[in-house]
C-alpha positions as a printed NumPy array, in Angstrom:
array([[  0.   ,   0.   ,   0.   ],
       [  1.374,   2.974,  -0.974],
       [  1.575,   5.994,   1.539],
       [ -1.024,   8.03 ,  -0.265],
       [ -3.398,   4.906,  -0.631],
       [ -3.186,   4.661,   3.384],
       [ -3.328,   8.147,   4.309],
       [ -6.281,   9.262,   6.868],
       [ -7.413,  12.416,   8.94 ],
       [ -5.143,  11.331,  11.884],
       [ -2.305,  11.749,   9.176],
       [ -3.231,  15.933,   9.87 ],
       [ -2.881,  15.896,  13.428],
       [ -0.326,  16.047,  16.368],
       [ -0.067,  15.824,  19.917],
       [  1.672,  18.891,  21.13 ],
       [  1.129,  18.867,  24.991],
       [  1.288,  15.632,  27.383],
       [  0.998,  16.696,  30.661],
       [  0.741,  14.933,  34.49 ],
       [ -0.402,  16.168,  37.708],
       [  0.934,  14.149,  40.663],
       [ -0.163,  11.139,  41.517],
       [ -0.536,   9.686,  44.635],
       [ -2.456,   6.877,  46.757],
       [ -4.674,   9.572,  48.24 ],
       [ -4.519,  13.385,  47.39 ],
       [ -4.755,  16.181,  50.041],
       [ -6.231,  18.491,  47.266],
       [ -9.712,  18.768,  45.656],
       [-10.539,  16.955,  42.489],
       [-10.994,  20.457,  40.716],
       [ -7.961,  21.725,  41.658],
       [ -6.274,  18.563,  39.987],
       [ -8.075,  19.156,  37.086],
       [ -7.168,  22.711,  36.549],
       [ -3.698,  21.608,  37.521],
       [ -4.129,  18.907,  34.26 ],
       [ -5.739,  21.678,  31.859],
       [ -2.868,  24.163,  32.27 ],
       [ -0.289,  22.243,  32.573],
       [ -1.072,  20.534,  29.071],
       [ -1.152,  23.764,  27.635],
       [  1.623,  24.787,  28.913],
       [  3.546,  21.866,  27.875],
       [  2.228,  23.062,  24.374],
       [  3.479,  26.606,  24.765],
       [ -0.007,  27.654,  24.319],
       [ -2.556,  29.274,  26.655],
       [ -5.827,  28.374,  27.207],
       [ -6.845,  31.328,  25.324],
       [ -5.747,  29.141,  22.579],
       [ -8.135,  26.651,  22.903],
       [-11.318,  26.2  ,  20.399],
       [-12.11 ,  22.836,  21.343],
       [-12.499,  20.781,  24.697],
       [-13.199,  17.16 ,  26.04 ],
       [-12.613,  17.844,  29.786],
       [-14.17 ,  15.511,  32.436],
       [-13.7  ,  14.414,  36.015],
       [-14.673,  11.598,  37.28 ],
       [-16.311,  12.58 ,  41.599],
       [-17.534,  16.371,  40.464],
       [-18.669,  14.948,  37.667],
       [-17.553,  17.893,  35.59 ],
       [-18.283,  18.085,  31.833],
       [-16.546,  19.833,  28.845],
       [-19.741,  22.441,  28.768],
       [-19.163,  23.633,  32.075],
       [-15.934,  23.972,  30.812],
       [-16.52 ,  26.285,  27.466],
       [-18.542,  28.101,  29.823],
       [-15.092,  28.443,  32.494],
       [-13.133,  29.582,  29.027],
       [-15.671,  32.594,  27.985],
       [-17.766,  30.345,  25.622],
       [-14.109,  30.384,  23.4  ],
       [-14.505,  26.925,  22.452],
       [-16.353,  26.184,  19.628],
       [-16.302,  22.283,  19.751],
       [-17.091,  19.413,  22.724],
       [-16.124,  15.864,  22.84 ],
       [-17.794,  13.491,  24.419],
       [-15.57 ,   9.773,  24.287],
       [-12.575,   8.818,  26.611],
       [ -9.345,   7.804,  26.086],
       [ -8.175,   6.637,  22.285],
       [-11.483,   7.028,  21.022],
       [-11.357,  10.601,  22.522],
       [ -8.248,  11.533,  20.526],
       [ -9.832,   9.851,  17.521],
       [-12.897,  12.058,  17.921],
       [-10.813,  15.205,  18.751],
       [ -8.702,  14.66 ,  16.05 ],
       [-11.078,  13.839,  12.997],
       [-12.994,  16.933,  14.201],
       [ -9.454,  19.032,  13.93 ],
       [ -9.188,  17.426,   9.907],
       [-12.692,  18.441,   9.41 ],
       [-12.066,  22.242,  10.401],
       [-14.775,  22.201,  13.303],
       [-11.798,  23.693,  15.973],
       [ -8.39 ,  23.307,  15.413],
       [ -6.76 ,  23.359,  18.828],
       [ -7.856,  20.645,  21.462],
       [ -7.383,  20.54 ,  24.964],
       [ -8.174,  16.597,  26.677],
       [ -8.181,  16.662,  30.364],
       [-10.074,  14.885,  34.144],
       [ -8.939,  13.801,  36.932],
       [-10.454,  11.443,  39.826],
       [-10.164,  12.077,  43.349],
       [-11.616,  10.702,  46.4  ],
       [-13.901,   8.359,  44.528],
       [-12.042,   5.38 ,  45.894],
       [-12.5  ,   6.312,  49.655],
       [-13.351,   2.856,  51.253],
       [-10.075,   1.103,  51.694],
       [-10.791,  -1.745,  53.145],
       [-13.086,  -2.965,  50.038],
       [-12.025,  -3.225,  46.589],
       [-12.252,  -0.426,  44.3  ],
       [-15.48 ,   0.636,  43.082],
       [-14.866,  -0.16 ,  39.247],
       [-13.582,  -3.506,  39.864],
       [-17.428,  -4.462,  41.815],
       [-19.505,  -3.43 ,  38.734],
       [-23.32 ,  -4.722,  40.163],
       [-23.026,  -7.944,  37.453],
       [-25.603,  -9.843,  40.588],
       [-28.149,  -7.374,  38.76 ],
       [-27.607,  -8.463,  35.687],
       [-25.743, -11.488,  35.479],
       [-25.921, -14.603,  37.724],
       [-22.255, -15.093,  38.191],
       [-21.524, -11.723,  39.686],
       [-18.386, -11.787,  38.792],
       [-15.93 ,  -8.516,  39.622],
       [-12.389,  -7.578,  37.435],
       [ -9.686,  -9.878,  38.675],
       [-11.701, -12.582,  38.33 ],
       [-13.112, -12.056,  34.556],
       [ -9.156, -11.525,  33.824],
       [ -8.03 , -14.373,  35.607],
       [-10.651, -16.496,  33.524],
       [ -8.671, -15.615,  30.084],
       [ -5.468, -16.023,  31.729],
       [ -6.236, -19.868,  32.81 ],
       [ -7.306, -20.534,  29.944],
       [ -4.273, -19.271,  27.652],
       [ -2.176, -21.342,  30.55 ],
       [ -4.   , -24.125,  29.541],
       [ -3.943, -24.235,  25.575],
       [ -0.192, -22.661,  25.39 ],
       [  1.636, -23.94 ,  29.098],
       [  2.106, -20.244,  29.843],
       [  4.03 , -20.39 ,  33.278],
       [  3.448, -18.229,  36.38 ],
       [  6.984, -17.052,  36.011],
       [  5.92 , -15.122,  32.728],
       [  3.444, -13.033,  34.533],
       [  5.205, -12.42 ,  37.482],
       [  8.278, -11.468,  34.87 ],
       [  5.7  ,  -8.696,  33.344],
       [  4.532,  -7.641,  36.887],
       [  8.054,  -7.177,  37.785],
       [  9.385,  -5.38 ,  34.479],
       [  6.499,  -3.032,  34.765],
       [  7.164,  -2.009,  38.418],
       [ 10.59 ,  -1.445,  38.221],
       [ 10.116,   1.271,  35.642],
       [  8.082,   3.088,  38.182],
       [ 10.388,   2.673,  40.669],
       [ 12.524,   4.533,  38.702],
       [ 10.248,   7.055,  37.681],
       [  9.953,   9.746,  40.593],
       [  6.223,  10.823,  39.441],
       [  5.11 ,   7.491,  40.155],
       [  3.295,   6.624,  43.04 ],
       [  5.507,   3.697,  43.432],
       [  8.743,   5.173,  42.962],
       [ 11.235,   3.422,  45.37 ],
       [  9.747,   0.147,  45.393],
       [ 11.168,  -2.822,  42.886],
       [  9.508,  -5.525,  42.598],
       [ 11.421,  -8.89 ,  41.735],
       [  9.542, -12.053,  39.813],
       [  9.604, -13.418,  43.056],
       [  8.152, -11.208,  44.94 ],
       [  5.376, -11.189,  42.693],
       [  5.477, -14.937,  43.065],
       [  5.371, -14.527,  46.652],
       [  2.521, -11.651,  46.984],
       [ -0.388, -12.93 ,  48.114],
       [ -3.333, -14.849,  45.649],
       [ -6.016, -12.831,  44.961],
       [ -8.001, -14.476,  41.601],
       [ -5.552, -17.499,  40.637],
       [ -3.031, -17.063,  38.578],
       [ -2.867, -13.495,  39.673],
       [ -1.089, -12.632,  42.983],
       [ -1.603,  -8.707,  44.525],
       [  1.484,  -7.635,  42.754],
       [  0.09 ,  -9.067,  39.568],
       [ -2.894,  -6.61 ,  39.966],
       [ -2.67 ,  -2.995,  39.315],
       [ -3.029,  -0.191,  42.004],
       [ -5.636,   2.372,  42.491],
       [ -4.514,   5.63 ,  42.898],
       [ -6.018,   9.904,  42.427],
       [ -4.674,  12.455,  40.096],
       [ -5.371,  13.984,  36.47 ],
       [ -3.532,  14.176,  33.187],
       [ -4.152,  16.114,  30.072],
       [ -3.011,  16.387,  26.287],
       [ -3.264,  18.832,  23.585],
       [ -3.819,  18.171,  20.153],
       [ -3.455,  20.362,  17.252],
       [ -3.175,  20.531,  13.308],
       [  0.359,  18.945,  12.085],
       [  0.98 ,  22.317,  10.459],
       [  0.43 ,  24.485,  13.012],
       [  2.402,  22.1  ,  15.546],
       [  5.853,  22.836,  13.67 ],
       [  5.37 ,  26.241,  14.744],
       [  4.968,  26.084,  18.305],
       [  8.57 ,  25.463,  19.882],
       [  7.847,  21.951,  21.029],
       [  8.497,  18.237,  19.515],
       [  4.685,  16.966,  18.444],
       [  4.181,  13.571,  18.055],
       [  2.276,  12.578,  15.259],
       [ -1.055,  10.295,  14.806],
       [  0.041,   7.585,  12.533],
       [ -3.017,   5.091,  13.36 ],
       [ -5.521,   3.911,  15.261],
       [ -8.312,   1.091,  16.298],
       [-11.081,  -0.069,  18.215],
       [-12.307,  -3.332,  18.923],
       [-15.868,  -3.665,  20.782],
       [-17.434,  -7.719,  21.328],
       [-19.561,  -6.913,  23.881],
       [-20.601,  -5.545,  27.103],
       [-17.819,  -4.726,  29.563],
       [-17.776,  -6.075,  32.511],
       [-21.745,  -7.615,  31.966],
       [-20.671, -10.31 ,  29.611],
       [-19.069, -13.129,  31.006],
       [-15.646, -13.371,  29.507],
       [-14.661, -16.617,  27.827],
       [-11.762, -16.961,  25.509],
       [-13.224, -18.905,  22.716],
       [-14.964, -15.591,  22.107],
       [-13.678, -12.887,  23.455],
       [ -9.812, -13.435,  23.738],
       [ -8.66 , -12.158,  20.487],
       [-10.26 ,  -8.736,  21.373],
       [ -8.11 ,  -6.141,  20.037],
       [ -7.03 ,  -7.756,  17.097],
       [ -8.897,  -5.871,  14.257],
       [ -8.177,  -2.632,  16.49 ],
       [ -4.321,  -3.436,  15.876],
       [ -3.897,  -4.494,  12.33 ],
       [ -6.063,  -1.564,  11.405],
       [ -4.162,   1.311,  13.358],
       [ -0.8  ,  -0.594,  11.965],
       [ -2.698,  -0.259,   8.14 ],
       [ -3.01 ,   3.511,   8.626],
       [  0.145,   3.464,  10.494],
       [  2.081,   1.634,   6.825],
       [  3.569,  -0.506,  10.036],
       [  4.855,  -3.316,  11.433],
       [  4.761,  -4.777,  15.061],
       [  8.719,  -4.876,  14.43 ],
       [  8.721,  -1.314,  13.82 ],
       [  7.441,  -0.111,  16.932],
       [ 10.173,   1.251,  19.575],
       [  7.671,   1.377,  22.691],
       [  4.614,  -0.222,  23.801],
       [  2.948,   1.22 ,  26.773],
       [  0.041,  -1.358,  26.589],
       [ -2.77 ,  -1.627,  29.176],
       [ -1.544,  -3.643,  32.149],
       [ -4.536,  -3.781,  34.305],
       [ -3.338,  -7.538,  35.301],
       [ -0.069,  -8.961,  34.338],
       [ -1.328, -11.786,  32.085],
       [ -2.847,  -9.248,  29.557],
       [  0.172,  -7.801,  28.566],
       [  0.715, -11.251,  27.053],
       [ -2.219, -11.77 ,  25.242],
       [ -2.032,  -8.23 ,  23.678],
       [  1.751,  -8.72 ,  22.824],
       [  0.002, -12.418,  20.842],
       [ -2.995, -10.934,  19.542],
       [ -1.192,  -7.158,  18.547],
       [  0.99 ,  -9.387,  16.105],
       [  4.553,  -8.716,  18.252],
       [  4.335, -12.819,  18.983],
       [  2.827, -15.763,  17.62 ],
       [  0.32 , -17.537,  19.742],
       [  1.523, -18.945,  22.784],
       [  5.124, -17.885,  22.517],
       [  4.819, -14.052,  24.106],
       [  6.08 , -15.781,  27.61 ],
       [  9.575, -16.988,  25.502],
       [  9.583, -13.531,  24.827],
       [  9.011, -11.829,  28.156],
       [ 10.979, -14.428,  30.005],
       [ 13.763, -14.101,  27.183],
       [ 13.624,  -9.868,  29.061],
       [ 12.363,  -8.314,  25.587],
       [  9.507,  -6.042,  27.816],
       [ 12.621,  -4.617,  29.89 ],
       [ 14.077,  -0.95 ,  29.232],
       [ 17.018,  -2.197,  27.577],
       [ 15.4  ,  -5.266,  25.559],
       [ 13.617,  -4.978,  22.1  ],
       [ 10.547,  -3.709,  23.121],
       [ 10.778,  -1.742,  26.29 ],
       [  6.58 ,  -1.476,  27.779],
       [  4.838,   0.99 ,  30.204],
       [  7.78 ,   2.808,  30.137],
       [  6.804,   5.402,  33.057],
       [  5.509,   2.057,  35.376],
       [  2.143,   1.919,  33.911],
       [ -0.86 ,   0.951,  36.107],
       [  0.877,  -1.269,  38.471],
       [  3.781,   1.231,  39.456],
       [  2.687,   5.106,  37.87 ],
       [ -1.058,   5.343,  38.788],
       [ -4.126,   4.16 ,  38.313],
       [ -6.861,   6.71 ,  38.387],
       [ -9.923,   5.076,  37.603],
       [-10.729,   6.438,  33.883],
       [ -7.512,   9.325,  34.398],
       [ -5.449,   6.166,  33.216],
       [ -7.416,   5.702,  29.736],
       [ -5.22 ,   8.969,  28.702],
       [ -2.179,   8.5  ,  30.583],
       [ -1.162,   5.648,  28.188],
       [ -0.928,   7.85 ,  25.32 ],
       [  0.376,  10.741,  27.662],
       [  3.421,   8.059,  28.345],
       [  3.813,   7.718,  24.746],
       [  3.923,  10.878,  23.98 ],
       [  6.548,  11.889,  26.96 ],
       [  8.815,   8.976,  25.485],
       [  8.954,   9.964,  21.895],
       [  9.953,  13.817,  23.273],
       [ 12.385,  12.402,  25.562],
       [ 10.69 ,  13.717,  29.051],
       [ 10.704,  10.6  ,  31.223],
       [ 13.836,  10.29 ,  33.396],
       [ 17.093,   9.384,  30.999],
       [ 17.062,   5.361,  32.842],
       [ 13.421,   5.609,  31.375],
       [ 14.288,   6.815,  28.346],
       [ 14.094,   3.959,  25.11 ],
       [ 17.281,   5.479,  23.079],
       [ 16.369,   6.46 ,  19.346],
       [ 12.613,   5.843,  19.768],
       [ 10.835,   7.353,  17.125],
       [  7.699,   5.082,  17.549],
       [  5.411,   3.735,  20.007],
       [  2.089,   1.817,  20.798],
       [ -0.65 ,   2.679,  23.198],
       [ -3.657,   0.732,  24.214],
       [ -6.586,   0.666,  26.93 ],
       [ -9.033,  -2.108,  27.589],
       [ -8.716,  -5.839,  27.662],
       [ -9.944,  -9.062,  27.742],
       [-11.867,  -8.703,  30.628],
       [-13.523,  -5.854,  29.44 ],
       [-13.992,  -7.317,  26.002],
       [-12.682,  -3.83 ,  24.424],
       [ -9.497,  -3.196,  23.253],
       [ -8.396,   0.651,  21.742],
       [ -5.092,   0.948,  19.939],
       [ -3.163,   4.271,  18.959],
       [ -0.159,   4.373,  16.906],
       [  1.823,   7.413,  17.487],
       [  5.268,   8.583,  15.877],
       [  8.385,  11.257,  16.118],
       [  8.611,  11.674,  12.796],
       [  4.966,  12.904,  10.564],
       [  3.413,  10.172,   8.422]])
């Protein structure tokens, strides 16, 4: 395919501003102060102002802020909302930026104090399924369900996830934004952690965390012209096969979820799996960065735990993943972290995460959210160099 037969409306666009607040277990500030925090410090890491801004998807998760209140905060400025999260956020953002509707977009929300009871497991992962469904399942169990059964068919050892677990966390404990900076995490202390849905031990099992993030998008033309390194759209992909978190999740059906999201962002993308320089793939459980590094295309089926065990997901192997520590070790702030992945991506390619973090000559990377469990899977392509 030639590069004008693949060309798309992402090809027009670039990221200009990737932007954290901090994260942390618990935050001593209000949920509207992180979000402000998010908005202007995405612009700023655009070298715009928000008097820049003509178009807004802006959320929070407690206040339940929307992206009207928020045209209404900028003096009605903004001429365009979005509505989606995540990937299919800066898919909608960025088709309305090729189809002249705004042509500066500001993606930002935060989450704080919605986790508040401790002692219980997070609210997302206790979705009310004994409403709907009979099983009642909640999150670590639907993901442990795919992961048995790929252990099954393929002989995937416990040693694989616990190898993910462990490259993941040791990013962030390199990584002083991340919650769990400090604290590396061996394959066997992950083997060691405490069960809590077999295969998956605690440190298998992402964290739950507060905080915000925010990115600014912008036309590719107008990007060169800003003073900062944009990163450029080069493809993307969804995958939907049912009802997250409703429908039970059974592999037969459901565990190649994500597969027609990846080969078509790769198609826009004129890409290979072996060209990309950085994944920073959903890791809401160990086991799913193995399925997604099988059904992305980066591994035949059944042989991604050769390749993790083999240290290919490390910083210094061939394809270094959730670079800043990803769920596990960064954050995890309820839907905050459906951005953050691209946000990571983005900070990579312009060289911003701390030099032991940094892949050396990455020009392109891979972002996902959603997973087997979930029976979604979004995928973003995203490049240093324009398509």
């Amino acid at each position: 395919m030639s590069r004008a037969d693949r060309r798309t409306p992402l090809h027009d666009v670039a990221i200009v501003g990737a932007y954290n607040t901090r994260q942390a277990k618990a935050l001593d500030v209000s949920e509207l102060e992180v979000l402000f925090d998010a908005m202007e410090g995405a612009v700023a890491s655009a070298n715009l102002s928000l008097a820049d801004i003509d178009g807004v998807n802006v959320t929070s998760s407690t206040r339940r802020t929307n992206s009207r209140e928020v045209v209404a905060w900028l003096g009605g400025r903004p001429s365009w909302t979005g509505v989606d999260i995540g990937i299919p956020g800066i898919v909608e953002a960025a088709l309305a930026i090729a189809a002249g509707l705004c042509e500066t977009v500001l993606m930002a929300t935060a989450q704080v104090r919605e986790y508040t009871d401790r002692a219980s497991t997070a609210p997302w992962t206790r979705p009310s399924n004994e409403f709907v469904e009979c099983f009642g399942l909640h999150t670590p169990g639907e993901f442990a369900l795919m992961a048995r059964r790929h252990m099954h068919l393929y002989g995937t050892p416990p040693e694989a996830l616990a190898e993910v677990a462990s490259a993941i966390r040791s990013n962030g404990a390199r990584n002083p934004q991340a919650v769990h900076f400090g604290r590396p995490v061996t394959p066997d202390d992950v083997l060691r952690s405490r069960l809590i849905a077999d295969p998956f031990h605690l440190l298998d099992c992402a964290m739950t965390s507060e905080g915000g993030g925010g990115l600014v998008l912008t036309r590719a033309d107008r990007a060169r012209d800003l003073g900062v390194t944009p990163v450029h759209l080069l493809g993307a992909g969804s995958d939907r096969q049912g009802m997250a978190y409703v429908t039970a999740p059974v592999w037969d059906l459901y565990g190649q979820v994500g597969a027609r999201a990846a080969a078509t962002a790769f198609a826009q993308a004129g890409l290979s799996p072996a060209d990309i320089d950085v994944a920073e793939l959903y890791d809401p459980f160990s086991f799913e960065i193995i399925r997604q590094l099988e059904v992305f295309g980066f591994c035949p089926p059944g042989e991604a735990a050769d390749f993790v065990l083999d240290g290919q997901l490390r910083i210094d192997g061939s394809l270094p993943i959730d670079t800043d520590g990803g769920l596990m070790s960064f954050s995890h702030a309820g839907l905050v972290q459906l951005i953050q992945k691209p946000i990571a991506a983005v900070r990579q390619l312009r060289g911003e995460l701390p030099d032991e973090l940094t892949v050396p000559g990455a020009v392109t990377a891979v972002a996902s959210n959603g997973g087997s469990g979930a029976l979604f899977t979004d995928v973003l392509v995203l490049g240093a160099e324009a398509p």
